[in-house]
N, C-alpha and C positions, 0 to 999 in steps of 0.2 A: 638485108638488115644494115643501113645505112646510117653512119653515125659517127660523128667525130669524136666521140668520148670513147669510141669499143674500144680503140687500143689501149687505153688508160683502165676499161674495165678488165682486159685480159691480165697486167698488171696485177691490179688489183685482188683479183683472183688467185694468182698465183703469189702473193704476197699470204693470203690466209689459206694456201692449202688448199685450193679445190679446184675444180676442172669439169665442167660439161661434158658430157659425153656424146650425146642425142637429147633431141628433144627435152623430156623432164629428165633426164638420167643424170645422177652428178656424183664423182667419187674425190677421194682425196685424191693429193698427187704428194701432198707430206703429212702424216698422222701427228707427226712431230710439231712441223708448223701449226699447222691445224689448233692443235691442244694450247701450245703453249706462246704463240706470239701475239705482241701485242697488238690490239687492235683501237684505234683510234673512237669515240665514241659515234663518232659521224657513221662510220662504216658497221657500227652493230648492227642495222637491220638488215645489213648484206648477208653478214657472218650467221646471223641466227638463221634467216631464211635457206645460205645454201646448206651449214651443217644439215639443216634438217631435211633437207633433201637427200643428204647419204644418209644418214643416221638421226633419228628425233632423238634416243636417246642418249646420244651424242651431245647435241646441241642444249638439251636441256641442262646436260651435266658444264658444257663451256658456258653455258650462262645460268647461271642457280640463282633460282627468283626473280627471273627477268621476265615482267610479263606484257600481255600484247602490248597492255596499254604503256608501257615504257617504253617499247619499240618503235606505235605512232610517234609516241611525244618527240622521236629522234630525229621526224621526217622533217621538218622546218630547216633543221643544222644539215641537211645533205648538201651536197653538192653534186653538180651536174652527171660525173662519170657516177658516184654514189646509186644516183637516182637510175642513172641508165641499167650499174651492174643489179640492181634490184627488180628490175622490169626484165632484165636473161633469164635471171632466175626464177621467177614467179611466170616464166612463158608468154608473159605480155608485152603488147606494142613499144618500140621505142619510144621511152618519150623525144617529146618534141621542144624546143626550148623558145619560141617567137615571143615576141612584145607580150608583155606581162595580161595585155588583156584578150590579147586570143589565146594565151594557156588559160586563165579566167573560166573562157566558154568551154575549153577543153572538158577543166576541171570541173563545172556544174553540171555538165552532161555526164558527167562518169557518175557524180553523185545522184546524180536523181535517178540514172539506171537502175544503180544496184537498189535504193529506195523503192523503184517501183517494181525492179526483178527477185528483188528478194523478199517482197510483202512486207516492210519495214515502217508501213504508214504510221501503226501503234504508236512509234516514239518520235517521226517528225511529222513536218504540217509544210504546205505551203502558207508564205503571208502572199500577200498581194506587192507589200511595199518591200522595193528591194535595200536592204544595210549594205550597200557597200555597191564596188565596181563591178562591170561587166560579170556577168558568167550567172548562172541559173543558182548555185548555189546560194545566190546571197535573197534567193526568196524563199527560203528554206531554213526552218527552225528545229530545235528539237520543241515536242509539246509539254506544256506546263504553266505557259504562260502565258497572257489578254496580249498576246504581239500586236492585234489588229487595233487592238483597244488601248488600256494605259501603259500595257507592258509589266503588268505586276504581276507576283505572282498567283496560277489559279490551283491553289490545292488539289479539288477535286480532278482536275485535268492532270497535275503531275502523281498525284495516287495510280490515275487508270495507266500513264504512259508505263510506271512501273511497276506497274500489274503486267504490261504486256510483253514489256522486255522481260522479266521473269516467265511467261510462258513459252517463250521464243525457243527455236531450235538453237544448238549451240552454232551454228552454223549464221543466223541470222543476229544471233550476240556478240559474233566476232565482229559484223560487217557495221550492229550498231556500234559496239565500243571503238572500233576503229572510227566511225565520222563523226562520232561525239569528240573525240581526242585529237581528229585534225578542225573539228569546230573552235576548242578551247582545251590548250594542252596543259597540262599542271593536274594534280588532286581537285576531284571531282566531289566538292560539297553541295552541290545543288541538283544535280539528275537523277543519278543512277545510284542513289544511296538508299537504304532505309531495308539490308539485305538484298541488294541485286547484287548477281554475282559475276563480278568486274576482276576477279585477279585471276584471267585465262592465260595458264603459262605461255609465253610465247612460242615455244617448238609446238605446244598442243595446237595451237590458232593452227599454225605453219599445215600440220597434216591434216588437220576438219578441214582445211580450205582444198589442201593439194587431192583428198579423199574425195570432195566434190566432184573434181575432173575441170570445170569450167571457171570456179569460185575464188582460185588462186588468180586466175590470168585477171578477172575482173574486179579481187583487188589490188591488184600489182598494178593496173591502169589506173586506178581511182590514186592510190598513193604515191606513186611517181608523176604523176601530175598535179600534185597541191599547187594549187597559188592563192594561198592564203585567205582568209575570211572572215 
């Protein structure tokens, strides 16, 4: 595990209290620290993700009302060691930091995985035309709308999309709300509304994903690799 940020990430670690043990195993090393220092907004999605490695209801109580989708929204403001100490903890690959357009491909490849590994097709699409630079993601939409066509929107297409997000395992609603939210970060007035259920605590994401066994590492990859969209 090679990486110029780890020293920075062990820091950081020990700045909020926690400490890997093995593998997924993580305990405090200050209960004290842990509860009560402050933490930076950039590094909440380290803090929620390790607390709830020792303890979800731990983490739930240092962060009340804090949910996934707050959590994505954080990922843009990280920073490099940020991003790394997020990828220790979620058991996934280091990221990698090269020219903006090969983390691009990194980043499209991660998304369309979990798209096609988590049977996610219900709520996005491929277009053919790609919005934006290098990387697979930018031919990937969520559905709802004539992309191919005027680009307006198509009711009956975003009815069915959230019909299906609403059938989805909660396991496959973490992975939609998370790439809806590094799609287009902010309050979600146009997709996932009309009673879809979007406010999944964030310690709750943390354990359906780490409960999976494979589900946390593959989105600690998708998410420590954003470059933007």
């Amino acid at each position: 595990m090679i990486n110029e940020y780890l020293d920075k990430v062990n820091v950081l670690f020990s700045e909020i209290g926690v400490q890997q043990l093995s593998g997924f195993e993580w305990a405090f090393t200050d209960v004290h620290i842990a509860s009560h220092a402050y933490i930076h907004h950039s590094r909440e999605p380290v803090a929620l993700a390790a607390y709830a490695a020792v303890n979800a209801t731990f983490a739930a109580a240092r962060f009340p009302d804090y949910a996934l989708i707050d959590m994505v929204d954080k990922v843009p403001c990280m920073d490099a060691s940020e991003l790394t100490a997020l990828a220790v903890v979620c058991g996934a690959s280091i990221p990698t930091f090269p020219c903006s357009s090969e983390r691009g491909v990194i980043f499209g490849q991660a998304v369309g995985a979990i798209v096609e590994g988590y049977s996610l097709h219900g709520c996005f699409e491929r277009v053919e035309r790609a919005w934006g630079s290098p990387g697979r993601h930018y031919n990937l939409r969520p559905r709802g709308f004539n992309w191919s066509g005027d680009q307006e929107l198509n009711s009956e297409s975003m009815k069915e999309m959230r019909k299906s997000y609403r059938a989805m395992s909660p396991l496959q609603q973490v992975m939609v709300l998370t790439i809806m939210h590094l799609y287009c970060q902010g309050k979600d007035k146009t997709y996932l509304t009309g009673g879809c259920p979007t406010k999944i605590p964030a310690a709750e994401a943390m354990n359906i994903l780490r409960s999976d066994g494979v589900a946390l590492s593959d989105w600690g990859h998708m998410v420590t690799h954003y470059a933007g969209w």
